[in-house]
C-alpha positions in Angstrom: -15.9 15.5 9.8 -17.1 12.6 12.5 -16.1 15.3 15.5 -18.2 17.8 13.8 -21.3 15.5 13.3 -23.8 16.5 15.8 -26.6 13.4 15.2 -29.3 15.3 16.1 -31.5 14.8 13.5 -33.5 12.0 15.8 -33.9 8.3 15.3 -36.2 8.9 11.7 -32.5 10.2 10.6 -31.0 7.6 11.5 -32.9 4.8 9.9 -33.2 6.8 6.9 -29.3 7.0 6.8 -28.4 3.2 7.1 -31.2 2.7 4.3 -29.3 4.4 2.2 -26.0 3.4 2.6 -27.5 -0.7 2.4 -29.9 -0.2 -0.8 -26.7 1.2 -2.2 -23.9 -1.1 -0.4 -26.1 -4.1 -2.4 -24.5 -3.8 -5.7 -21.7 -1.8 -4.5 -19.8 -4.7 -3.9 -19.8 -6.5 -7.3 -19.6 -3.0 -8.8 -16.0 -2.9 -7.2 -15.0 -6.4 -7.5 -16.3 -6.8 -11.4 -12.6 -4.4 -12.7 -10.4 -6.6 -10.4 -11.6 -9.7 -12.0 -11.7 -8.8 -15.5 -8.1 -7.8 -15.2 -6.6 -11.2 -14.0 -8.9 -13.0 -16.7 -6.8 -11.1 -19.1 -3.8 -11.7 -17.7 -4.7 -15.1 -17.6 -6.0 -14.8 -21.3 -2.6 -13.1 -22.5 -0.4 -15.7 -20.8 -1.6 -18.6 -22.5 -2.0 -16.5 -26.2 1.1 -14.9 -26.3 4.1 -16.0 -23.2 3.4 -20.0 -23.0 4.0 -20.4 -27.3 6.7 -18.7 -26.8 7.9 -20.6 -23.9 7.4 -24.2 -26.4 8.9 -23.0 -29.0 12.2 -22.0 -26.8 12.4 -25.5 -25.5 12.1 -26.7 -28.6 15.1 -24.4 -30.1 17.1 -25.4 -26.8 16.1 -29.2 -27.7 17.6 -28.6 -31.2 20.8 -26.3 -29.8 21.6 -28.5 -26.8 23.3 -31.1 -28.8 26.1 -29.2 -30.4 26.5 -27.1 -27.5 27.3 -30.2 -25.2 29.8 -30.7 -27.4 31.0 -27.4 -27.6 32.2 -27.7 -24.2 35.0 -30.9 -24.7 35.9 -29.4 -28.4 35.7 -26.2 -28.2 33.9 -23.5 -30.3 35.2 -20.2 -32.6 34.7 -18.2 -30.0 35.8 -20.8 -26.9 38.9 -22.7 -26.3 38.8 -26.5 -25.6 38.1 -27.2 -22.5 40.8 -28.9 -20.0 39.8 -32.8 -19.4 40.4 -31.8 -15.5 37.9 -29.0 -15.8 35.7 -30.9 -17.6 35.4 -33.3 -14.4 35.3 -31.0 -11.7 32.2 -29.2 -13.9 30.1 -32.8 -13.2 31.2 -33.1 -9.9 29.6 -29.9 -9.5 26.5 -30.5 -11.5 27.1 -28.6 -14.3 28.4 -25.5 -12.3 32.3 -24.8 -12.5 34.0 -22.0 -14.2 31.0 -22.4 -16.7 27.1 -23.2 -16.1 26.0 -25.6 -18.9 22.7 -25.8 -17.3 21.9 -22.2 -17.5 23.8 -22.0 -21.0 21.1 -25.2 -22.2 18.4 -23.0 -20.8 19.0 -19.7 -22.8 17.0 -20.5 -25.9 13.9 -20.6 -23.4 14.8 -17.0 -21.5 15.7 -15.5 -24.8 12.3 -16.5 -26.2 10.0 -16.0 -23.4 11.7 -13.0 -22.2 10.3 -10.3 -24.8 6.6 -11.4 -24.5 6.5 -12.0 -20.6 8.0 -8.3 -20.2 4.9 -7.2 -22.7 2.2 -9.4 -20.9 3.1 -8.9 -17.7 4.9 -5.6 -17.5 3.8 -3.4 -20.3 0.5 -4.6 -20.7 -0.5 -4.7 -17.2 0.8 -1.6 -16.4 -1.8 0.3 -19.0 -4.8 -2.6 -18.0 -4.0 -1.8 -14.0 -3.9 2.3 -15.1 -7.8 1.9 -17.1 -8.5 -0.8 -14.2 -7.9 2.6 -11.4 -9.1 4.9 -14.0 -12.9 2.3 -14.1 -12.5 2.2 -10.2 -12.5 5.9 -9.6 -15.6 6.3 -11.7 -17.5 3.6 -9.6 -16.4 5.2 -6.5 -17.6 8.9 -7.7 -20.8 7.0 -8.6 -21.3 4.7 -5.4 -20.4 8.4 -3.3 -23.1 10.7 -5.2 -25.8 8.0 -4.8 -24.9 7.8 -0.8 -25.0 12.0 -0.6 -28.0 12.1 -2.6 -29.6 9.9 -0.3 -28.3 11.3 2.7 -29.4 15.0 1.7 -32.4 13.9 0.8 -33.9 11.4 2.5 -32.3 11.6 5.9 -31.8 15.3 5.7 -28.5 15.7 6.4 -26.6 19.0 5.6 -24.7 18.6 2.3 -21.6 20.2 3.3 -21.5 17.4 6.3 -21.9 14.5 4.1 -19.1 16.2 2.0 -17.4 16.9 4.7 -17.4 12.9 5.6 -17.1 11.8 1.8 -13.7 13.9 0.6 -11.4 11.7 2.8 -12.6 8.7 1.8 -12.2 9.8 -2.3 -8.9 10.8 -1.4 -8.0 7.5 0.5 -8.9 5.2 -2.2 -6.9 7.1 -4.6 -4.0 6.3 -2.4 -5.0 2.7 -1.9 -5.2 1.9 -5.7 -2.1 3.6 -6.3 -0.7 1.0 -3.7 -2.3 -1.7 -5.4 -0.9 -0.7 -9.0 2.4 -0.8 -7.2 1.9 -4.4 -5.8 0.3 -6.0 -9.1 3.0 -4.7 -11.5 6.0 -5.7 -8.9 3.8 -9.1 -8.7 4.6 -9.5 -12.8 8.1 -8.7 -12.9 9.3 -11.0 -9.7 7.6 -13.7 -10.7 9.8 -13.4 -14.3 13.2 -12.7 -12.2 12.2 -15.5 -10.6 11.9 -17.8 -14.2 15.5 -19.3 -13.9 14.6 -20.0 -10.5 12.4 -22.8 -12.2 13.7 -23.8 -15.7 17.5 -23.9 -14.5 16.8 -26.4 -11.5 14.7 -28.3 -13.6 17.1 -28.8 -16.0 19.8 -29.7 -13.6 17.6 -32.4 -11.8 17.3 -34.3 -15.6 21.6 -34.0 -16.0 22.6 -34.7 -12.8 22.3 -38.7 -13.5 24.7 -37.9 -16.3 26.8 -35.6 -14.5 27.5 -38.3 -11.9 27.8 -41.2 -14.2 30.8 -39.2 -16.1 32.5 -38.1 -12.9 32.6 -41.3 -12.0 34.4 -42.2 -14.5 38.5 -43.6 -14.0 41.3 -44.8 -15.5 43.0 -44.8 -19.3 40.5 -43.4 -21.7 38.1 -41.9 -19.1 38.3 -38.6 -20.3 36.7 -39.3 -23.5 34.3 -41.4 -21.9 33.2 -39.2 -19.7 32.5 -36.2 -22.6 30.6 -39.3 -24.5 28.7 -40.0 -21.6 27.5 -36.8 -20.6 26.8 -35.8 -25.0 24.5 -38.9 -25.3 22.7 -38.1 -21.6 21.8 -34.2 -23.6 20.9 -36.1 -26.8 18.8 -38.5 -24.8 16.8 -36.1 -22.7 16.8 -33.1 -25.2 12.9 -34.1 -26.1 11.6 -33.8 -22.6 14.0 -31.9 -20.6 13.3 -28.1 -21.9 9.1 -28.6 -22.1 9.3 -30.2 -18.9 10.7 -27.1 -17.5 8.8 -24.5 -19.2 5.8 -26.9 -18.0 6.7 -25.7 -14.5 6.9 -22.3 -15.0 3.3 -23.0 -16.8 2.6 -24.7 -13.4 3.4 -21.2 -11.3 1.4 -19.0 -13.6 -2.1 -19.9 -11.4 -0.3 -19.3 -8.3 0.9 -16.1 -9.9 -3.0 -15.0 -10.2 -3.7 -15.8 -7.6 -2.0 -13.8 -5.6 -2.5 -11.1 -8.0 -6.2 -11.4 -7.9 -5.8 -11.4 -3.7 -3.7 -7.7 -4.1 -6.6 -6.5 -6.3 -9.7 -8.2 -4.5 -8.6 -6.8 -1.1 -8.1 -3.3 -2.5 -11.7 -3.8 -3.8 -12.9 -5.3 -0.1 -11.4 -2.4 2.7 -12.2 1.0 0.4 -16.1 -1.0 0.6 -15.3 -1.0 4.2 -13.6 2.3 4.9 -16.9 3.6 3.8 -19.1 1.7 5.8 -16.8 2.9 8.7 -16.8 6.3 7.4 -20.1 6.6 7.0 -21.7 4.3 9.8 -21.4 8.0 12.0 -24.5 9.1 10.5 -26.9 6.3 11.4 -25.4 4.7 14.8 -27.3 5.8 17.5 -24.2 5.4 20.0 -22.8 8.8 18.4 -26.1 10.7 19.1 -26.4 10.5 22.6 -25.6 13.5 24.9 -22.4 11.6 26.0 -20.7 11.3 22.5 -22.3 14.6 21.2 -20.0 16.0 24.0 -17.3 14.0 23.9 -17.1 15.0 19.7 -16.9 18.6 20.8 -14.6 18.6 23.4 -12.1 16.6 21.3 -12.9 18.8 18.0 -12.0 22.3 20.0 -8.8 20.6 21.1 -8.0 19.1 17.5 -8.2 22.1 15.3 -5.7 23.4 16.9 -3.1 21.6 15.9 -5.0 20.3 12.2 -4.8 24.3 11.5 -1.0 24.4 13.2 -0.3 20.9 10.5 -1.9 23.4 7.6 -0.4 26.5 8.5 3.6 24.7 8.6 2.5 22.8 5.0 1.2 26.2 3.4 4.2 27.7 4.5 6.7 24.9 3.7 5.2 25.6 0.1 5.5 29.1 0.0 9.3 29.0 0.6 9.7 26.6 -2.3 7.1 28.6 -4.7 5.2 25.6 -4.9 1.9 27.2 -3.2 -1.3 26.0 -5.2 -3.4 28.5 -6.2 -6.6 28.5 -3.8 -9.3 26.3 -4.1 -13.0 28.1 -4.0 -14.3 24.6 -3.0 -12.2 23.8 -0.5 -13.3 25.0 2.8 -10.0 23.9 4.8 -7.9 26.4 2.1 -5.5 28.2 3.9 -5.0 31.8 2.5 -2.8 33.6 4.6 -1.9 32.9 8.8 -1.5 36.2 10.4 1.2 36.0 13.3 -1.1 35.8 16.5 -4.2 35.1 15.0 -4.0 31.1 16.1 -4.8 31.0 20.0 -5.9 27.8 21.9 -8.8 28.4 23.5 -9.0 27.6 27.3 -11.2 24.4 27.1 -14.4 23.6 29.5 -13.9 20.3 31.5 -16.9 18.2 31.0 -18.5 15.3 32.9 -19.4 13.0 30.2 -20.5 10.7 33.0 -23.6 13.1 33.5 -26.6 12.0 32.3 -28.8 15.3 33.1 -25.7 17.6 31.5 -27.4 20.5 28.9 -26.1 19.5 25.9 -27.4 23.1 24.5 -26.1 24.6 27.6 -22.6 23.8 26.2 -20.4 25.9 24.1 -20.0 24.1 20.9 -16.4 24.1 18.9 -16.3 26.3 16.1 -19.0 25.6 13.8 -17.8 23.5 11.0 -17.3 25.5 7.2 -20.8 24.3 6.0 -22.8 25.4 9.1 -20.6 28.9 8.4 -21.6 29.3 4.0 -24.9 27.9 5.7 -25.4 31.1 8.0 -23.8 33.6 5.1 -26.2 32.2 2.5 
């Protein structure tokens, strides 16, 4: 679409281009931005409604558990044998962390509770909010586009099937990019709750590890029992703070989390604004209507249909082997039907001086004309 824009309509064109592209570009951007932010206030919203109770009220069921499961580990349980006074040792020499991982094992009554709503807020939920979110965003976009072809048709009388000729890669660009960004927002939630015990666990294991020490240093007749009663009144003594001020942590992460959520959305927002400027900047810079670029457009646009129609014909018949050929498409001027063997030949090209100022531009042979300027001629 850029090769085949000739910019010939004259400076008046011009202006009246870029007009329209600002008066619309003016609320363009907070048209774009206002989905992206809505989205992380309700993320924001959701976490503090529905994960961060949940989040208390497991440290508060691990404050009540941690107790009898401390001592769990010297007696022994239904379902686990006592364990050996040696074993018992090496666990606090290793912080918790032997055959068994008390710490992780103290921290369960938080992942079990937070686990179900975090997979709802942050997984399930988000995934249907980022689906309306590109849903909203494609609307806007078909809005923002017919106001800029209106314009453009209209006021700087440009041929419609140009401007749609510059418009339909630029739809079909931003339905890639906010693909992409659904991808990177949902991946977002769900490392950021693999990453959960990443927090609570070491936070828990800062709070025991003055215990752990103190038992392991433990010696002589009677130190085994010792050391179990040391490290069952350092749980009882810490069971009040040590689970809240964990979860208080992951609570601590959540505005990070947004953050960089709100960056993945924001700068989806920010480079489809400015893959259209770029798109459509063609039809207002006076650079591309000089003799010089007029020539240069053509020269390259002979040589790259070539191989755009060579890329079509392979796909179309890549899909006709597989029966997967769509049916054609009365809008779409680039349709292929059917390649007849020999019908695609590269033209022998004319060398020209783009250097030369006095060169005839209408002297020139122009590429093929372009599928509107063809309808055009028909019509």
């Amino acid at each position: 679409a850029y090769l085949d824009h000739e910019g010939d309509g004259g400076l008046s064109s011009l202006s009246a281009a870029k007009r329209v592209f600002d008066k619309v570009k003016a609320t363009a951007s907070s048209d774009l931005h206002a989905p992206m932010t809505r989205i992380v206030q309700l993320v924001k919203t959701n976490f503090a409604k529905q994960v961060l109770p949940k989040m208390l009220s497991g440290a508060d069921a691990a404050g009540g558990d941690c107790v009898s499961l401390a001592q769990g580990w010297s007696a022994g349980t239904a379902t686990r044998p006592k364990m050996h006074w040696g074993t018992y040792k090496a666990t606090c020499r290793r912080h918790g962390v032997f055959r068994m991982d008390w710490n992780t094992e103290m921290a369960e009554p938080v992942f079990r509770a937070v686990s179900t709503e975090w997979e709802r807020v942050f997984v399930s939920s988000l995934a249907k909010e980022l689906a309306a979110t590109r849903a909203e965003m494609l609307k806007i976009l078909k809005t923002l586009h017919d106001k800029i072809a209106t314009g453009l048709e209209q006021e700087a009388q440009i041929p419609k099937g140009r401007v749609r000729d510059i418009r339909a890669p630029q739809e079909r660009s931003a339905v890639t990019k906010l693909e992409q960004m659904t991808g990177a927002a949902r991946e977002i939630g769900q490392k950021q709750q693999r990453d959960i015990s990443r927090l609570i666990v070491p936070a828990i294991t800062a709070r025991m590890v003055p215990g752990y020490d103190k038992g392991m240093h433990e010696m002589g007749t009677g130190s085994a029992r010792r050391r179990v009663d040391i490290i069952e009144k350092h749980v009882d003594q810490q069971k009040g703070t040590m689970f809240k001020d964990a979860v208080e942590q992951v609570g601590g992460r959540i505005g990070a989390l947004l953050d960089e959520l709100s960056t993945v959305l924001h700068a989806t927002s920010d480079q489809i604004l400015k893959d259209m400027q770029v798109n459509y900047s063609v039809m207002w810079e006076a650079e591309a209507a000089t003799p010089q670029a007029i020539l240069a457009r053509r020269a390259m646009a002979t040589k790259l249909s070539t191989y755009t129609n060579q890329a079509k014909s392979a796909k179309h018949d890549l899909l006709k082997a597989h029966n997967d050929l769509p049916p054609p498409d009365p809008d779409d001027d680039d349709d292929i039907q059917e390649m007849k063997e020999g019908g695609s030949q590269e033209k022998e090209m004319d060398i020209v001086d783009l250097l030369d100022d006095d060169v005839d531009i209408a002297a020139i042979p122009k590429a093929a004309k372009p599928s509107w300027a063809v309808k055009k001629e028909k019509a």
